[in-house]
Residue frames as a rotation matrix with the C-alpha (Angstrom) as fourth column:
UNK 1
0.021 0.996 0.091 15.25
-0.143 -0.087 0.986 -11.30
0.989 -0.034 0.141 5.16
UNK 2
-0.556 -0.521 0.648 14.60
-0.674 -0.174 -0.718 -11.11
0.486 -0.836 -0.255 8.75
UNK 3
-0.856 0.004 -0.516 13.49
0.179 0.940 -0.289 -13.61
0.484 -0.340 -0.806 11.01
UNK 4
0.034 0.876 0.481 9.94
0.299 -0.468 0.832 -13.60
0.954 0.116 -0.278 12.60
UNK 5
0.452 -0.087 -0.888 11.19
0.878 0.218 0.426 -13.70
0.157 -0.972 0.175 15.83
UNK 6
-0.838 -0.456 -0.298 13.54
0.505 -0.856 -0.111 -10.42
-0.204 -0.244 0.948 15.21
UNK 7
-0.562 0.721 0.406 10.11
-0.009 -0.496 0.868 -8.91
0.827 0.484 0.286 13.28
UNK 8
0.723 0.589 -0.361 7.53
0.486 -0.061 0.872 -9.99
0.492 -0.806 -0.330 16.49
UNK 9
0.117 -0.456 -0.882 10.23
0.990 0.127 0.066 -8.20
0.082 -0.881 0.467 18.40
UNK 10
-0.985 -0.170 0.001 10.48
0.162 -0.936 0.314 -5.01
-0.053 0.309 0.949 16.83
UNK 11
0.001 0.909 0.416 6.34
-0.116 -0.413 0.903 -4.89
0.993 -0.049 0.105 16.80
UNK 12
0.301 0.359 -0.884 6.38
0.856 0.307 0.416 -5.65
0.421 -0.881 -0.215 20.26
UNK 13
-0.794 -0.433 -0.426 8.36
0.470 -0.882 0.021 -1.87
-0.385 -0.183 0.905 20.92
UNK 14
-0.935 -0.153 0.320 6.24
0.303 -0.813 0.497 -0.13
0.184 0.562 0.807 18.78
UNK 15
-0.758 0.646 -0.089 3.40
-0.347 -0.516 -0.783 2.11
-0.551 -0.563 0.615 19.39
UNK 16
-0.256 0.885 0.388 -0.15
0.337 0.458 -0.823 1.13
-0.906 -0.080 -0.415 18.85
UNK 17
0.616 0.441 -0.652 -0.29
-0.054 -0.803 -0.594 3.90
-0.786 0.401 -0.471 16.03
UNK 18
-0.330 -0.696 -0.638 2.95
-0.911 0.057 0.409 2.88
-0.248 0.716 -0.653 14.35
UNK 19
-0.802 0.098 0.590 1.62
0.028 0.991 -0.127 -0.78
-0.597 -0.086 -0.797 14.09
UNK 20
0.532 0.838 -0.122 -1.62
0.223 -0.278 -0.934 0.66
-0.817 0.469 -0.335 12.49
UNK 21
0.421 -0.338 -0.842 0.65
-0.829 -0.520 -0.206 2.38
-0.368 0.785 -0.499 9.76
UNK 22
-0.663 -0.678 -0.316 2.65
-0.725 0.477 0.496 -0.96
-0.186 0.558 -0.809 8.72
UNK 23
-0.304 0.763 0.570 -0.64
0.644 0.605 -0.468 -2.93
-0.702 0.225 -0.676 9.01
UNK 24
0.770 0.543 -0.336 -2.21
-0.011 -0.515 -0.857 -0.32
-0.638 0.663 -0.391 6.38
UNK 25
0.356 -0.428 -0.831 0.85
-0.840 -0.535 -0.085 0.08
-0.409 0.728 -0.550 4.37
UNK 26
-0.973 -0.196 -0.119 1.34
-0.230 0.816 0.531 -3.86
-0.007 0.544 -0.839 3.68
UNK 27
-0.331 0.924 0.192 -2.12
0.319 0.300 -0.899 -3.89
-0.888 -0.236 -0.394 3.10
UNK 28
0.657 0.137 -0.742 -1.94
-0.458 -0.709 -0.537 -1.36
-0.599 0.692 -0.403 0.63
UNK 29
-0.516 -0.846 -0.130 1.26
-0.753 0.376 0.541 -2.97
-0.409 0.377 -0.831 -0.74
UNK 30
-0.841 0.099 0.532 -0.51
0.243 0.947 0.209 -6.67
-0.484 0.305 -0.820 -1.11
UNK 31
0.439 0.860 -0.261 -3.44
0.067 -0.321 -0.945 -4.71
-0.896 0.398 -0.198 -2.66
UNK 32
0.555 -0.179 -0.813 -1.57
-0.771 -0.479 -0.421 -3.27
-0.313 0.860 -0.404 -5.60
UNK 33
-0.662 -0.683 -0.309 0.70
-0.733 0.504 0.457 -6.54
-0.156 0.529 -0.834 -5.99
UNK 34
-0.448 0.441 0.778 -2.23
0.366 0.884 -0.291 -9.31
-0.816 0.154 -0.557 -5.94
UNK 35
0.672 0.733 0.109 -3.77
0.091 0.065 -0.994 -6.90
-0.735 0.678 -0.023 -8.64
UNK 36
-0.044 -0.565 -0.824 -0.46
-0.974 -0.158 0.161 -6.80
-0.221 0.810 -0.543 -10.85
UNK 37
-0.799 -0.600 0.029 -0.49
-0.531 0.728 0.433 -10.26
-0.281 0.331 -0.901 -10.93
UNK 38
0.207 0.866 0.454 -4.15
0.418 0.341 -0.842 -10.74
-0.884 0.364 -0.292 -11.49
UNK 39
0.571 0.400 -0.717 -3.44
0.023 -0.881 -0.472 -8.65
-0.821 0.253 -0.512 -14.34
UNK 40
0.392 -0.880 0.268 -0.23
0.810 0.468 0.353 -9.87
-0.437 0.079 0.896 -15.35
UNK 41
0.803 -0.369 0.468 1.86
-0.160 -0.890 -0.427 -6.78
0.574 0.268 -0.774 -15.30
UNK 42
0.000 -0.936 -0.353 5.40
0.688 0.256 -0.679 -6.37
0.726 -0.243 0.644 -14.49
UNK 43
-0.065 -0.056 -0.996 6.84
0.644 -0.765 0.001 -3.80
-0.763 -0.641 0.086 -12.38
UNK 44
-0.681 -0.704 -0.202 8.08
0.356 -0.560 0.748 -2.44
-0.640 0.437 0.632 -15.03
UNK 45
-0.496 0.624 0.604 5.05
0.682 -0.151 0.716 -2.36
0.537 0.767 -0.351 -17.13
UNK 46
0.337 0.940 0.053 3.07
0.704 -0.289 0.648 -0.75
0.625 -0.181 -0.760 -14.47
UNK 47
-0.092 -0.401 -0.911 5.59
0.424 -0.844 0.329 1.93
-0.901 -0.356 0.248 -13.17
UNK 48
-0.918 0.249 0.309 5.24
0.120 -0.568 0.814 3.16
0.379 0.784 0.491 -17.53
UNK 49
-0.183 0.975 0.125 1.57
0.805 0.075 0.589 3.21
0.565 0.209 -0.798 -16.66
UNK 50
0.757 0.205 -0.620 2.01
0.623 -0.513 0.591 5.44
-0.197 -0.834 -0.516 -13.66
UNK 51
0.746 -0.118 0.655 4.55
0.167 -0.920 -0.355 7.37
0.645 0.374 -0.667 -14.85
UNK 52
0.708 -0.446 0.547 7.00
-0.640 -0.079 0.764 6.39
-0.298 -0.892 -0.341 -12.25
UNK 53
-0.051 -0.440 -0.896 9.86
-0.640 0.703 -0.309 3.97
0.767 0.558 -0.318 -12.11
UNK 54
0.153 -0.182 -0.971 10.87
0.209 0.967 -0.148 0.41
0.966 -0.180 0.186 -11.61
UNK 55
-0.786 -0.618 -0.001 12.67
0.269 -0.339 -0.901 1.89
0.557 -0.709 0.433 -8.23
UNK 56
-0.310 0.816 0.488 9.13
-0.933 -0.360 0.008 4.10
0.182 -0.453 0.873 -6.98
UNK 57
0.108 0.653 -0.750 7.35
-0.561 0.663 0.496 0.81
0.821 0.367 0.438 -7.83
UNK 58
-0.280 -0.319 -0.905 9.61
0.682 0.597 -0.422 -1.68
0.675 -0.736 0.051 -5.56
UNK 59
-0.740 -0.584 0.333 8.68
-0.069 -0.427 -0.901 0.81
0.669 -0.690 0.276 -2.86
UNK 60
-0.057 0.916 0.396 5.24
-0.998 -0.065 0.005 1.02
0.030 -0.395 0.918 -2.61
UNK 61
0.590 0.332 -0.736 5.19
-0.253 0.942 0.222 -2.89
0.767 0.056 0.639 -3.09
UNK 62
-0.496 -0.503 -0.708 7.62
0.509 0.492 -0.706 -3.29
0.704 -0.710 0.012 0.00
UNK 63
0.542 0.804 -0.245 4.75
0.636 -0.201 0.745 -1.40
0.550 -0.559 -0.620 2.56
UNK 64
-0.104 -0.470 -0.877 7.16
0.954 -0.297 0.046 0.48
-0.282 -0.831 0.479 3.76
UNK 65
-0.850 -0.072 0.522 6.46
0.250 -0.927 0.280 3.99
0.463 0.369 0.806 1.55
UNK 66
-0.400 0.717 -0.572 4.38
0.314 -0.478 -0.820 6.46
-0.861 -0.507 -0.034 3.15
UNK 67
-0.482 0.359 0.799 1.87
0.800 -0.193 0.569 7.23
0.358 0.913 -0.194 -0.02
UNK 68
-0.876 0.393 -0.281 -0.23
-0.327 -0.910 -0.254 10.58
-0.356 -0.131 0.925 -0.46
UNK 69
0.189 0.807 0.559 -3.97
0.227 0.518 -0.825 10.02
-0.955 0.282 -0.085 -1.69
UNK 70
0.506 0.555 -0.660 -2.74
-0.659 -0.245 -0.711 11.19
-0.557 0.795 0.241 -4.73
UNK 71
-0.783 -0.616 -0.089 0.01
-0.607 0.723 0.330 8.46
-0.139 0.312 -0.940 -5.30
UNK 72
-0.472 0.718 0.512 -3.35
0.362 0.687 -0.630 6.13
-0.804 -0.112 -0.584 -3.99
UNK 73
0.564 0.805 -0.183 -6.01
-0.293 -0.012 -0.956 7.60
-0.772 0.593 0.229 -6.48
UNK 74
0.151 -0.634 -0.758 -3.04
-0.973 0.040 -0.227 7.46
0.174 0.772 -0.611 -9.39
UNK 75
-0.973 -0.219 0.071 -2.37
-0.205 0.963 0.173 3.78
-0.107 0.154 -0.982 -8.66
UNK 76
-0.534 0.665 0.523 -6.39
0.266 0.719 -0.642 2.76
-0.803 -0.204 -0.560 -8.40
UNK 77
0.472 0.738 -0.483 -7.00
-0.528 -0.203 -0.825 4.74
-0.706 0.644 0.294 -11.36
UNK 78
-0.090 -0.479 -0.873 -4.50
-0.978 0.207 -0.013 2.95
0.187 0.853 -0.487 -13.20
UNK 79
-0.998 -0.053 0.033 -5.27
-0.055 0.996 -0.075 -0.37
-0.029 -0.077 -0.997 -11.94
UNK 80
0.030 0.998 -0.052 -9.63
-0.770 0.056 0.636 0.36
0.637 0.021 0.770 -12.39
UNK 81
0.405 0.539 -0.739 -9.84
0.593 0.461 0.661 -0.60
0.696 -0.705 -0.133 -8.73
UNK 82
0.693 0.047 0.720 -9.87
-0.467 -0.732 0.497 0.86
0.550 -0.680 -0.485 -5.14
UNK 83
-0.574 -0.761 -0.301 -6.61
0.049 0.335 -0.941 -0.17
0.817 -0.555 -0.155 -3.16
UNK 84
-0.922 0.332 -0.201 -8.25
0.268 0.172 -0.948 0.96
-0.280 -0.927 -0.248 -0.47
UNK 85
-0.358 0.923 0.137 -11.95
0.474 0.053 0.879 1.58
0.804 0.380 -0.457 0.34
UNK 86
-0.630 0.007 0.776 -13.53
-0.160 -0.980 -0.121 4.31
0.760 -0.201 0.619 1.65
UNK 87
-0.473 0.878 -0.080 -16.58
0.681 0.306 -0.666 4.27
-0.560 -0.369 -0.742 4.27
UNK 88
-0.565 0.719 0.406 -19.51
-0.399 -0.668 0.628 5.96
0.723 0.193 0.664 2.34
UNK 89
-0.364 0.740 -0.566 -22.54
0.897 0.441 0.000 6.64
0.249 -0.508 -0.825 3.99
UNK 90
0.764 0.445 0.467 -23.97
0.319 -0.890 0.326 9.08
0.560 -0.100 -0.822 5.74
UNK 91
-0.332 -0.858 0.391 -21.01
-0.016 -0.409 -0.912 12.08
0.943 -0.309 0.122 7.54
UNK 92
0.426 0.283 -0.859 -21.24
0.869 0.137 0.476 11.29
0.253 -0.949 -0.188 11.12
UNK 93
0.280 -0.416 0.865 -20.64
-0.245 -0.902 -0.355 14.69
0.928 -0.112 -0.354 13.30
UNK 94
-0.465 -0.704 -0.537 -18.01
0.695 0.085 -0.714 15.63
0.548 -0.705 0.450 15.97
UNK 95
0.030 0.355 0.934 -18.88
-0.010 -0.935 0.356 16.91
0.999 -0.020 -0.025 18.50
């Protein structure tokens, strides 16, 4: 495991935009593990649910996989919740 000091050092290098992507993807990560364990599910139980393995699983739970929305809708329909959360409302134009 790496130290926070090597971890604050390596975010200090990176771009504003890459820092957004590992903040969202351990977000997303501590989303889908706080509901296996609210749930009590294994990996293992909840890579059979998804149709994936044990191996897919450990990825998305280490924040480092880059998911598609359909990896996202396929995990929040199998967990009956939103990992993430849209904005509804009204569509705001560009322009």
């Amino acid at each position: 495991m790496m130290s926070n000091a090597i971890m604050d050092s390596i975010r200090s290098e990176m771009s504003p935009e890459m820092k957004k992507k590992m903040e969202l993807s351990v977000s997303i990560a501590n989303c889908i593990y706080d509901n296996l364990k609210r749930k009590g599910l294994t990996q293992k139980q909840f890579a059979e649910m998804v149709g994936k393995t044990e191996t897919e699983v450990s990825r998305w739970l280490s924040g480092t996989h880059n998911m598609t929305l359909a990896t996202i809708a396929k995990i929040s329909t199998a967990l009956g919740c939103d990992i993430i959360k849209p904005v509804t409302g009204s569509r705001q134009q560009w322009g």
